[in-house]
PASEBA-1860 file (N, C-alpha, C; in nm, 3 decimals):
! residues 274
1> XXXXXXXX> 12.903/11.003/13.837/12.785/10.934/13.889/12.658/10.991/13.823 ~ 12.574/10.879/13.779/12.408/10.921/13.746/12.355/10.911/13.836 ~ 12.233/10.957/13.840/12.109/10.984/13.934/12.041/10.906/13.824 ~ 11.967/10.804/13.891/11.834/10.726/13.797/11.706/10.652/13.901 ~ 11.656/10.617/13.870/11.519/10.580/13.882/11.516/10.457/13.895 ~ 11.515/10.374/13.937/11.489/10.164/13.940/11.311/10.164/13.881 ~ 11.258/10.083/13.769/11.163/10.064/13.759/11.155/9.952/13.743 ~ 11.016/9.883/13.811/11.026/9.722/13.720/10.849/9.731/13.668
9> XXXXXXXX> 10.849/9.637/13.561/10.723/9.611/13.513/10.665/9.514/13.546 ~ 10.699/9.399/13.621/10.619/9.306/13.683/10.677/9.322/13.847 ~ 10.558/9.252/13.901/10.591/9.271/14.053/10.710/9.223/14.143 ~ 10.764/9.108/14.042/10.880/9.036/14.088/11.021/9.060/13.984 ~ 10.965/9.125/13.898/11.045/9.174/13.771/11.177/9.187/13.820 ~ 11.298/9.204/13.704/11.397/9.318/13.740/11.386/9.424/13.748 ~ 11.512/9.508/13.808/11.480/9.692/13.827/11.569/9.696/13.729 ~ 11.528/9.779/13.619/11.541/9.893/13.529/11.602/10.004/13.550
17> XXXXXXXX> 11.702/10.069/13.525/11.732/10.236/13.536/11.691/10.306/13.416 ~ 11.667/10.420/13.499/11.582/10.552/13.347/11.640/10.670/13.472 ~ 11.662/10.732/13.313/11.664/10.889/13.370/11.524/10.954/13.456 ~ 11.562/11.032/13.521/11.388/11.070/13.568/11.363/11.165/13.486 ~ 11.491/11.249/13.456/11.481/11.390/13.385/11.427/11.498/13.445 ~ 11.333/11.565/13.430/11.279/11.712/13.541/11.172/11.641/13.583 ~ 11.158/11.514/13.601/11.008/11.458/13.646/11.033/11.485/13.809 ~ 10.948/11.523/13.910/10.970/11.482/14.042/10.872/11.339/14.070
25> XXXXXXXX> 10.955/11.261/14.105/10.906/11.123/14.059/10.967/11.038/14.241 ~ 10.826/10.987/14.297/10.883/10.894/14.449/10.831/10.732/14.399 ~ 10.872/10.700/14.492/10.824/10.544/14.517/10.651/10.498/14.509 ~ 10.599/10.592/14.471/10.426/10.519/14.479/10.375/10.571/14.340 ~ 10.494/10.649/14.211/10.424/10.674/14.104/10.467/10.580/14.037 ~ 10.406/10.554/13.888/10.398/10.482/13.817/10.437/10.593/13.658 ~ 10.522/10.522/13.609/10.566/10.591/13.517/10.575/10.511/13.351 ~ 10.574/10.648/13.287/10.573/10.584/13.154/10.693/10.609/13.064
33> XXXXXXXX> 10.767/10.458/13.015/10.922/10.426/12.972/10.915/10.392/12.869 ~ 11.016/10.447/12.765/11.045/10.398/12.660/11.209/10.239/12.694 ~ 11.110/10.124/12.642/11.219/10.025/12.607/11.265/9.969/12.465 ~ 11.305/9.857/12.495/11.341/9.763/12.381/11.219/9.747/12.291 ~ 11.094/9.702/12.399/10.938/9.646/12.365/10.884/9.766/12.339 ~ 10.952/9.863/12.317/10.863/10.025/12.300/10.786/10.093/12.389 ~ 10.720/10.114/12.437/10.626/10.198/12.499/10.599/10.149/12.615 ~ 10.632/10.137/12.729/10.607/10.077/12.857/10.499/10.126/12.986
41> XXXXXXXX> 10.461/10.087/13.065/10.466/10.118/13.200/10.413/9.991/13.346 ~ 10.541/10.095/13.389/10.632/10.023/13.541/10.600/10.109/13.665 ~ 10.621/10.035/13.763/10.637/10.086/13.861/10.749/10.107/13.961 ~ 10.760/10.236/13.990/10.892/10.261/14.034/10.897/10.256/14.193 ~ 11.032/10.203/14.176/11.085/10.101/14.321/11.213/10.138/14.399 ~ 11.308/10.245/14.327/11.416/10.342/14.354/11.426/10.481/14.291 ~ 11.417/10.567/14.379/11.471/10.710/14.320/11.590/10.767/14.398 ~ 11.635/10.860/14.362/11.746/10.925/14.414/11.859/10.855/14.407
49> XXXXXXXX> 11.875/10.743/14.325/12.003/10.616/14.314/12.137/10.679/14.205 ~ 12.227/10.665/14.303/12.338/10.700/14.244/12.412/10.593/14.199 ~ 12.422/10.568/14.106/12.549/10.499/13.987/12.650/10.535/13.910 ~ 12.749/10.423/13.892/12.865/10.467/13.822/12.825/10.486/13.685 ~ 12.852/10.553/13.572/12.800/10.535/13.424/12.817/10.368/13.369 ~ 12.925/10.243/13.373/13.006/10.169/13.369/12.862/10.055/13.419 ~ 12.782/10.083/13.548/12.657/10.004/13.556/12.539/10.009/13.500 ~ 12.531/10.122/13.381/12.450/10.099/13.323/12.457/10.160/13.157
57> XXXXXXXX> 12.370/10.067/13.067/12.361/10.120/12.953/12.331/10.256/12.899 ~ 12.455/10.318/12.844/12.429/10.442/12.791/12.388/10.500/12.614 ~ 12.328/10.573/12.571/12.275/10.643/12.626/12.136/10.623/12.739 ~ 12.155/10.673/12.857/12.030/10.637/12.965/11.838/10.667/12.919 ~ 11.787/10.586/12.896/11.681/10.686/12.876/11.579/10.742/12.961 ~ 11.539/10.832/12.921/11.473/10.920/13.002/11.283/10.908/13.050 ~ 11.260/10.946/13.117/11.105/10.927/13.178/11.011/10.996/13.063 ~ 10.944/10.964/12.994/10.820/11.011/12.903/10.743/11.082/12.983
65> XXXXXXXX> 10.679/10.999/13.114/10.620/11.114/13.174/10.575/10.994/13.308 ~ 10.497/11.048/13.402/10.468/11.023/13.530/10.329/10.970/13.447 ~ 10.295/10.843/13.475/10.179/10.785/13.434/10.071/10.868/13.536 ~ 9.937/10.850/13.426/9.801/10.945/13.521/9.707/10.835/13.472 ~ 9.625/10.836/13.510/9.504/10.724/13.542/9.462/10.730/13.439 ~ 9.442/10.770/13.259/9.422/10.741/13.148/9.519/10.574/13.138 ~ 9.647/10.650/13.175/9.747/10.513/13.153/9.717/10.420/13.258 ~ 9.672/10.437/13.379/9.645/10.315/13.426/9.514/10.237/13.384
73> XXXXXXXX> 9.374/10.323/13.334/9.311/10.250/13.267/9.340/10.182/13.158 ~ 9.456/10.221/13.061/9.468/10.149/12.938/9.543/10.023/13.014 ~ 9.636/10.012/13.121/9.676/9.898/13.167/9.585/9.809/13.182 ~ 9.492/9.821/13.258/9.392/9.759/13.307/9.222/9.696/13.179 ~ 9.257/9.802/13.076/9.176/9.721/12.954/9.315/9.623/12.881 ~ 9.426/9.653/12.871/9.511/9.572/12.843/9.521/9.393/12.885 ~ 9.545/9.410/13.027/9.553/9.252/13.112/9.398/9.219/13.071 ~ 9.247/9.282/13.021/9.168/9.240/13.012/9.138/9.159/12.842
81> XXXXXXXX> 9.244/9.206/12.833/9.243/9.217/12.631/9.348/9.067/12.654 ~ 9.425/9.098/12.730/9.529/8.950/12.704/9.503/8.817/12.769 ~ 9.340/8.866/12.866/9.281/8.721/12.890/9.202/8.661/12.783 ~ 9.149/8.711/12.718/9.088/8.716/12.560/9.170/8.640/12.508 ~ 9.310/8.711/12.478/9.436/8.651/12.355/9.450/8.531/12.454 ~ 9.467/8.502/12.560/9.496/8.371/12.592/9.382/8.271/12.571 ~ 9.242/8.305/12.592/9.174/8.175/12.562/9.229/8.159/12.387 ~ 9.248/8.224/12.297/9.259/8.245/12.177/9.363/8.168/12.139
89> XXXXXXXX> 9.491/8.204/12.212/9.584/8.112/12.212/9.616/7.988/12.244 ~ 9.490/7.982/12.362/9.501/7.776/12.368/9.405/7.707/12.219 ~ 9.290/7.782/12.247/9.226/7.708/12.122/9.303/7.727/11.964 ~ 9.355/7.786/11.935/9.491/7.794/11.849/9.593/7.685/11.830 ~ 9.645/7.677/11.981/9.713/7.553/11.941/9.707/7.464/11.957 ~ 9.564/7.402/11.999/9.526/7.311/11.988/9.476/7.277/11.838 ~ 9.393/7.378/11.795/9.383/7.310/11.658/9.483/7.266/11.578 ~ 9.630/7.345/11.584/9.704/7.314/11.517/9.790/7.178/11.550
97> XXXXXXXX> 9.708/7.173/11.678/9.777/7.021/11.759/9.965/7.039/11.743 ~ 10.001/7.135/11.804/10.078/7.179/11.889/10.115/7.153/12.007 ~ 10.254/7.051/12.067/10.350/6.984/12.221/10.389/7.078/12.263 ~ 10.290/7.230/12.337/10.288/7.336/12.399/10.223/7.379/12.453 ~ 10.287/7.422/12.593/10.133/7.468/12.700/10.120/7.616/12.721 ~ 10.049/7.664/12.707/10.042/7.840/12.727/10.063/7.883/12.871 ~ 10.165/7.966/12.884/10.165/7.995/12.995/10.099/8.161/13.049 ~ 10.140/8.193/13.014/10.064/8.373/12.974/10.081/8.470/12.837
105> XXXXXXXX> 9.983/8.548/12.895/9.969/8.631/12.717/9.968/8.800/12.761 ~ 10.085/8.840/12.695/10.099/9.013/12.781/10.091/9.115/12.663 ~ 10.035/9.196/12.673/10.004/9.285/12.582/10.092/9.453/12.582 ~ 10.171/9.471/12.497/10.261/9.616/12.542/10.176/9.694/12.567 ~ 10.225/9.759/12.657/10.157/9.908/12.685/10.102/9.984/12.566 ~ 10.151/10.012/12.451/10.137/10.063/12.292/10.022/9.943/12.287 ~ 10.056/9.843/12.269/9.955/9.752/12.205/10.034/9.657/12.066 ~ 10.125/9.733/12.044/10.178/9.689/11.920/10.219/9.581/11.926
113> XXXXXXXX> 10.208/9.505/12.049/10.288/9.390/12.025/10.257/9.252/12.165 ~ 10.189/9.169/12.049/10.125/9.059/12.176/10.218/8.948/12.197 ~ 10.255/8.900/12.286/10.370/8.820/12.368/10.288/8.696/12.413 ~ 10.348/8.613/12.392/10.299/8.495/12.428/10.379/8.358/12.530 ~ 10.350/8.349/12.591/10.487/8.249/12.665/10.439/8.139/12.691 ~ 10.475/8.006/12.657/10.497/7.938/12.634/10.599/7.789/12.660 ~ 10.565/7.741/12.764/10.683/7.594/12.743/10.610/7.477/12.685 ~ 10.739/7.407/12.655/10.748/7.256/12.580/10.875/7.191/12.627
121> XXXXXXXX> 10.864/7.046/12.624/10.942/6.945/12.614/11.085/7.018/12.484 ~ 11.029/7.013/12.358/11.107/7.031/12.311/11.122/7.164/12.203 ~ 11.182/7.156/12.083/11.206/7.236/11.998/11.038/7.291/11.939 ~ 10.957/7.392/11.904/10.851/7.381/11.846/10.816/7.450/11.719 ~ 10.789/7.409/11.582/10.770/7.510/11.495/10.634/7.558/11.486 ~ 10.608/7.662/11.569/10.534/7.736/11.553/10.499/7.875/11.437 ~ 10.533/7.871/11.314/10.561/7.964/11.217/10.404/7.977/11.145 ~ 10.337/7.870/11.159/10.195/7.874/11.075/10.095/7.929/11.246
129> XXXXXXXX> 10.145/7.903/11.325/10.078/7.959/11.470/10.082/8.093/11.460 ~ 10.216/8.143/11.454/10.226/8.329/11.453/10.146/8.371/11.356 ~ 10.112/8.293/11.221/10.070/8.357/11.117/9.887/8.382/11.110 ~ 9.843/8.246/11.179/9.740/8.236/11.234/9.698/8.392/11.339 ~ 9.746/8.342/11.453/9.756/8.472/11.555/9.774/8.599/11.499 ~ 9.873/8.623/11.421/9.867/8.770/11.345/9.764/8.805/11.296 ~ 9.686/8.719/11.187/9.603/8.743/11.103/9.451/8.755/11.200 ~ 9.426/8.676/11.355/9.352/8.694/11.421/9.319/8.833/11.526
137> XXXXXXXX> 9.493/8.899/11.565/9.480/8.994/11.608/9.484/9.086/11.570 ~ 9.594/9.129/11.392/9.618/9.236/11.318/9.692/9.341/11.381 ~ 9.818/9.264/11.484/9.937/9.290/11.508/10.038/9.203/11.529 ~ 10.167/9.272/11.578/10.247/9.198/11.642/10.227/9.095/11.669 ~ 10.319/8.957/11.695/10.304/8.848/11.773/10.434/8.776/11.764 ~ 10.494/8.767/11.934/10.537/8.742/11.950/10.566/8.584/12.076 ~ 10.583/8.486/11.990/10.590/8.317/12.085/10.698/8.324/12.172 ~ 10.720/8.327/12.271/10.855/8.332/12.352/10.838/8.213/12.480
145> XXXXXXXX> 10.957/8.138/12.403/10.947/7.987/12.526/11.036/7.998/12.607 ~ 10.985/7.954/12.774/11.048/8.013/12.900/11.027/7.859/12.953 ~ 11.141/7.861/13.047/11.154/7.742/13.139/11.106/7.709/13.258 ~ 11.094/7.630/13.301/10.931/7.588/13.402/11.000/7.647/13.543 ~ 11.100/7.755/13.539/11.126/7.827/13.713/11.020/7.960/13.622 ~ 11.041/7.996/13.515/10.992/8.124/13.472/10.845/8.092/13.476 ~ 10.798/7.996/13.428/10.676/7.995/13.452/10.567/7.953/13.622 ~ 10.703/7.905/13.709/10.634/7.901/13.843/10.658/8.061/13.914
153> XXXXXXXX> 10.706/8.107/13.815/10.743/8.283/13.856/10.594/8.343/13.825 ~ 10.558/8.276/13.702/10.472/8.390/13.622/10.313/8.349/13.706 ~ 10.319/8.189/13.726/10.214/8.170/13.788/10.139/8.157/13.947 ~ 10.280/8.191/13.989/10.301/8.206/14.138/10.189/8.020/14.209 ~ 10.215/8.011/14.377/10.188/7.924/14.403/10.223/7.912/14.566 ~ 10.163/7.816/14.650/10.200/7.808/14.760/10.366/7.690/14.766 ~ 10.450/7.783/14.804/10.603/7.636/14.799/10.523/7.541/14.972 ~ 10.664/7.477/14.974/10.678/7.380/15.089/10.651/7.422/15.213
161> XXXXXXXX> 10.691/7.505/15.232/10.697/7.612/15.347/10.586/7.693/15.392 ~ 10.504/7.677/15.309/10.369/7.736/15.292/10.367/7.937/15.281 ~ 10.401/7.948/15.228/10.421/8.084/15.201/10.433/8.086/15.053 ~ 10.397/8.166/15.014/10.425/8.219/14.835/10.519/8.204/14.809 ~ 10.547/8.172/14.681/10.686/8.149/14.592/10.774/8.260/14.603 ~ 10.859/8.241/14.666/10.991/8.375/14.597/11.012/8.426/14.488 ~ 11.000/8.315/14.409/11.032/8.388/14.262/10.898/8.472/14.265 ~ 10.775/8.453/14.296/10.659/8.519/14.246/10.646/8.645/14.323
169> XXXXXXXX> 10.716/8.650/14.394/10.689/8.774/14.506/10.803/8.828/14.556 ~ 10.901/8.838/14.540/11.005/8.917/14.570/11.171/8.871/14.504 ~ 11.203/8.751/14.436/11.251/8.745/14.339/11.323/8.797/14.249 ~ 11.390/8.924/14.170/11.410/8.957/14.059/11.435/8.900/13.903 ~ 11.553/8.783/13.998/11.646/8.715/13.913/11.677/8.587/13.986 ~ 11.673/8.514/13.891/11.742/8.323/13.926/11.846/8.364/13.989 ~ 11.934/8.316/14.095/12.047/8.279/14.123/12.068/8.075/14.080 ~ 12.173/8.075/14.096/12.236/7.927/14.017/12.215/7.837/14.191
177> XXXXXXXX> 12.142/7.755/14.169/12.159/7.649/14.320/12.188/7.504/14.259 ~ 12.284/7.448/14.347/12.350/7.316/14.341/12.314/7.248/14.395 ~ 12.327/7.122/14.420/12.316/7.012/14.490/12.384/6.988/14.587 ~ 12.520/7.061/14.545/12.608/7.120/14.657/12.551/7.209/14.765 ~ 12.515/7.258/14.756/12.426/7.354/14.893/12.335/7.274/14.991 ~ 12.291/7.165/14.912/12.227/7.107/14.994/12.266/7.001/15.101 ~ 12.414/6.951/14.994/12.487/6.892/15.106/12.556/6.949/15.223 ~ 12.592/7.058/15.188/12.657/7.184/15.272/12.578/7.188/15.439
185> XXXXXXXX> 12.419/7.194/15.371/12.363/7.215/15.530/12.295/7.095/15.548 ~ 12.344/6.953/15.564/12.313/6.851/15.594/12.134/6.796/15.544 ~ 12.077/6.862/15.396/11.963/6.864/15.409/11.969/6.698/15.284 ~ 11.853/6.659/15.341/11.802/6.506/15.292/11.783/6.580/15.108 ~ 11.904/6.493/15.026/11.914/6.458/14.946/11.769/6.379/14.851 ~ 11.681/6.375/14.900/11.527/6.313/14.864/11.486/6.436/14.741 ~ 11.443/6.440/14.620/11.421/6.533/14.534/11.278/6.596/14.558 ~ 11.202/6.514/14.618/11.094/6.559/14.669/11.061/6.653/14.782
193> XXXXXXXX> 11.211/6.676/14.883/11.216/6.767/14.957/11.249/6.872/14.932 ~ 11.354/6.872/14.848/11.439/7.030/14.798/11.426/7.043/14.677 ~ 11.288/7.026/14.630/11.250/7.096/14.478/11.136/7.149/14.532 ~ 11.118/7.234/14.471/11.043/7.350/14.437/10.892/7.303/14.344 ~ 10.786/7.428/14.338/10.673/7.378/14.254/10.752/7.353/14.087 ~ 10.845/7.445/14.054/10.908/7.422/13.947/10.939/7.254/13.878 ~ 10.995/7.186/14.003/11.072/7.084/13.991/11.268/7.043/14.005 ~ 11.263/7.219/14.051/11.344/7.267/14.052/11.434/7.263/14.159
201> XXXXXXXX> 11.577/7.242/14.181/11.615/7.254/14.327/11.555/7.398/14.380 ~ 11.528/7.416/14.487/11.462/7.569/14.615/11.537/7.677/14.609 ~ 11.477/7.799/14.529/11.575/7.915/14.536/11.623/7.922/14.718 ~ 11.562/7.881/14.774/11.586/7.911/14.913/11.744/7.891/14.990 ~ 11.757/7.730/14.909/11.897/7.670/14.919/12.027/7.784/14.926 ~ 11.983/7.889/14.878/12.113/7.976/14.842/12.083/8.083/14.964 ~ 11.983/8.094/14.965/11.965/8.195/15.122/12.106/8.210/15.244 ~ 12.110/8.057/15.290/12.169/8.066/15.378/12.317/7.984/15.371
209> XXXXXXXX> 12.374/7.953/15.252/12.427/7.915/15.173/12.581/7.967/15.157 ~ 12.615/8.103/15.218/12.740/8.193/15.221/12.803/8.157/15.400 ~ 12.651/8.111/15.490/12.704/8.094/15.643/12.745/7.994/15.631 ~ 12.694/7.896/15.563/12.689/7.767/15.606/12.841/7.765/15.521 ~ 12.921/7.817/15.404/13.036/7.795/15.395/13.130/7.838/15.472 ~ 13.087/7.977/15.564/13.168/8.038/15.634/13.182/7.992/15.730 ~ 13.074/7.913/15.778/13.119/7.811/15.914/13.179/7.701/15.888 ~ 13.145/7.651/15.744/13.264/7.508/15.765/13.408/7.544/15.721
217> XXXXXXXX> 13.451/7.671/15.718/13.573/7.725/15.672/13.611/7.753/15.871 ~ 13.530/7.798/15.944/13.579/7.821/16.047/13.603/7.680/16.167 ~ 13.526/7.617/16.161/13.468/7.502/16.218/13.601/7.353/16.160 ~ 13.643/7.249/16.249/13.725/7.201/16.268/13.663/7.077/16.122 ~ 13.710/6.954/16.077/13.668/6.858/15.991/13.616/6.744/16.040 ~ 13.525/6.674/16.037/13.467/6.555/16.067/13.627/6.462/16.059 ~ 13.653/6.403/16.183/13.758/6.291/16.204/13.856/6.370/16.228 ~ 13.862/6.536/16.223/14.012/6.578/16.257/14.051/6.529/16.443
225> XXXXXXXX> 14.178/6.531/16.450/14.214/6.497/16.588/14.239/6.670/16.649 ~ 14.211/6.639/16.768/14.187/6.729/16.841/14.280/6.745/16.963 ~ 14.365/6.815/17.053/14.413/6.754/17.180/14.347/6.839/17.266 ~ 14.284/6.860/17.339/14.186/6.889/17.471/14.213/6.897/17.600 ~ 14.222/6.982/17.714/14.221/6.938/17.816/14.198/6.774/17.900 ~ 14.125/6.738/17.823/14.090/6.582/17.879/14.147/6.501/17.833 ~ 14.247/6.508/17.687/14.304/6.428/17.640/14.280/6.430/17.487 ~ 14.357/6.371/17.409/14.320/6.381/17.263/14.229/6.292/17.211
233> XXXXXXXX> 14.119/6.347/17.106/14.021/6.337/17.098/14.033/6.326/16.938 ~ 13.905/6.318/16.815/13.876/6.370/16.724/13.714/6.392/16.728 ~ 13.684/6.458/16.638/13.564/6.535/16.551/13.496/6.434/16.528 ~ 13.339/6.381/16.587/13.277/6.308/16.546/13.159/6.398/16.519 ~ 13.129/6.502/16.545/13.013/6.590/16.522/13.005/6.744/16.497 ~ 12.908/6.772/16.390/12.927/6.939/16.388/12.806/6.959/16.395 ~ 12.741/7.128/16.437/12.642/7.151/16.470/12.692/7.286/16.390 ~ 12.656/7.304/16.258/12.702/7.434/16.231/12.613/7.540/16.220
241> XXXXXXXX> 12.526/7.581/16.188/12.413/7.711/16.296/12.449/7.668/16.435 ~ 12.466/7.635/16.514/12.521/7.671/16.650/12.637/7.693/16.668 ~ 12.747/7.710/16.571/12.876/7.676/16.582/12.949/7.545/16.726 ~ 12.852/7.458/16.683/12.907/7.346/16.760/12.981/7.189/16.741 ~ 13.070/7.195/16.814/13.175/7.064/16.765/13.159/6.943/16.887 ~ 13.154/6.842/16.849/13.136/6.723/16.943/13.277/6.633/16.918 ~ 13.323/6.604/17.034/13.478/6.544/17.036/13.538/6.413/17.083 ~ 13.493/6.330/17.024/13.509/6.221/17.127/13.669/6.188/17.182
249> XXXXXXXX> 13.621/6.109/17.282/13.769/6.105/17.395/13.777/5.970/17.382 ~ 13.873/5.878/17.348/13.876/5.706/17.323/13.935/5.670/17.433 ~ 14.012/5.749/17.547/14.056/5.700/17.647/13.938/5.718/17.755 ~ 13.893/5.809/17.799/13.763/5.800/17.876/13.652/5.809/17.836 ~ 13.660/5.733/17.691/13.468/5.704/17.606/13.378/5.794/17.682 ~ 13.426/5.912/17.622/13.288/6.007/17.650/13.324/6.102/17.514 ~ 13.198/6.200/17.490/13.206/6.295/17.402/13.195/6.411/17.464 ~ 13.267/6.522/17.437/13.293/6.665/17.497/13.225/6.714/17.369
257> XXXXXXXX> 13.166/6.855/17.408/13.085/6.907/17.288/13.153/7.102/17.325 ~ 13.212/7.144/17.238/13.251/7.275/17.216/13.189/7.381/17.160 ~ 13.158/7.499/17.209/13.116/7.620/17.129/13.265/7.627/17.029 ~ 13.250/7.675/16.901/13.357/7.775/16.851/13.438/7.851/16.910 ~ 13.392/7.952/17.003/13.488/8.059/17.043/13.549/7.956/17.212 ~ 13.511/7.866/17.248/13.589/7.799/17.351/13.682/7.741/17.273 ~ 13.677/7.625/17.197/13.765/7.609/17.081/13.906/7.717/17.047 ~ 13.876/7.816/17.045/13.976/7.947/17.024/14.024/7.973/17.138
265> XXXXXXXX> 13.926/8.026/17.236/13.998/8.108/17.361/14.111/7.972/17.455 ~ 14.024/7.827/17.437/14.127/7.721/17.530/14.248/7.703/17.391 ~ 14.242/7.735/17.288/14.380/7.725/17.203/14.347/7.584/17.134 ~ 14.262/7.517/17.194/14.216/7.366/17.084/14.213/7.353/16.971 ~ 14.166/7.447/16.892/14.136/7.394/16.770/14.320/7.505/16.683 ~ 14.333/7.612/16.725/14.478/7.615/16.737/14.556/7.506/16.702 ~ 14.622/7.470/16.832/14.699/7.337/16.844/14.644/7.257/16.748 ~ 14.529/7.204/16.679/14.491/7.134/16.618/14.535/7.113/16.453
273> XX> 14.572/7.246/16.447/14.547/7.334/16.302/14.718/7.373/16.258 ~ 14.810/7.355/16.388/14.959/7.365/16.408/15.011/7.278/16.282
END
């Protein structure tokens, strides 16, 4: 087992593992990481985390150092430097009359290297754009096109529900949502209800998405027959957050309505299942 550190660099980011090394390092410092993008800094969100070697990439790397308020000022002239590169970057591609909308412009911690994100409809050759931009900033530049959940991530927003976006605020990572989920918990098929600012089906859909299979795995089938104290019946109704079944009776036209665990303890849904 390693001992590592969870860091992420955006607020909704993924967590990262790093060695801490001899740093004594808690949850409210901010530290400075060597990555892929070179020279980083994140904020750390787990310490004392034990892992198998097998969960993470080895060799592990290690903490440069516990960021100190030099590095948080260079953060902070940074995001001021990449509102700059973004007006820079719309009027850019507009001149070049460019089928691309800017979505944000992030600047590495080093500096060495300006990021640009970007969606479109389609494929875009942007090769005389980078060359432009290079020659305007006299570094790095990097165009990177992201899909319109990444960019309702990056730009956050009020959803349906009226609360902040998930992805923008607590989020890490996409999970995969179906259309299937939505039929699962009886929700109106209308695209205007269960999409997202994205356009997207609702990360939300998957929330509750593991009960709602575990109850229709426990819970009897729409039309199954039933035999009942009152007589045999079938399944005309489910209530599944309540674990409830509605039963109609064709000999005395009425409907009986069941908890789950009565279902079990009178042996009904048992006998049913024989």
């Amino acid at each position: 087992m390693l001992e590592v550190i969870g860091v992420r660099f955006k607020k909704a980011g993924k967590i990262y593992y790093f060695d801490p090394a001899d740093f004594y390092i808690t949850t409210e410092d901010y530290v400075i990481v060597e990555t892929v993008r070179g020279v980083e800094f994140g904020k750390v969100v787990l310490t004392e985390k034990q892992v198998d070697e097998e969960d993470v990439v080895l060799p592990l790397k290690k903490v440069i150092r516990v960021a100190n308020d030099t590095d948080k000022r260079t953060v902070v002239e940074n995001q001021e430097q990449a509102e700059k590169a973004f007006e820079v970057g719309v009027r850019k591609i507009s001149d070049h009359k460019l089928e691309m909308n800017l979505v944000e412009v992030e600047y590495t911690f080093d500096r060495n290297k300006i990021i640009f994100y970007f969606t479109s409809d389609g494929r875009v050759d942007f090769r005389t754009l980078v060359k432009d931009l290079a020659a305007q900033f006299k570094t790095r530049i990097e165009l990177r096109q992201i899909g319109v959940r990444d960019e309702a991530k990056m730009l956050g927003g009020i959803g349906p529900c009226g609360r902040m976006l998930c992805c923008s605020t607590f989020l890490g990572d996409f999970e995969p949502v179906s259309i299937k989920m939505a039929k699962d918990q009886n929700l109106s098929l209308n695209p205007a209800k269960i999409s997202g600012l994205c356009g997207r089906l609702m990360c939300c859909l998957k929330y509750e998405n593991d009960d709602y299979e575990t109850a229709k795995r426990e819970l009897p089938d729409i039309g199954q027959a039933m035999k009942t104290p009152y007589g045999r019946g079938k399944v005309v109704g489910l209530n599944i957050l309540e674990r409830l079944v509605q039963i109609e009776m064709p000999e005395s036209d009425r409907i009986v309505e069941y908890t789950l665990d009565e279902l079990i303890d009178e042996g009904i849904l048992a006998k049913a299942t024989e």
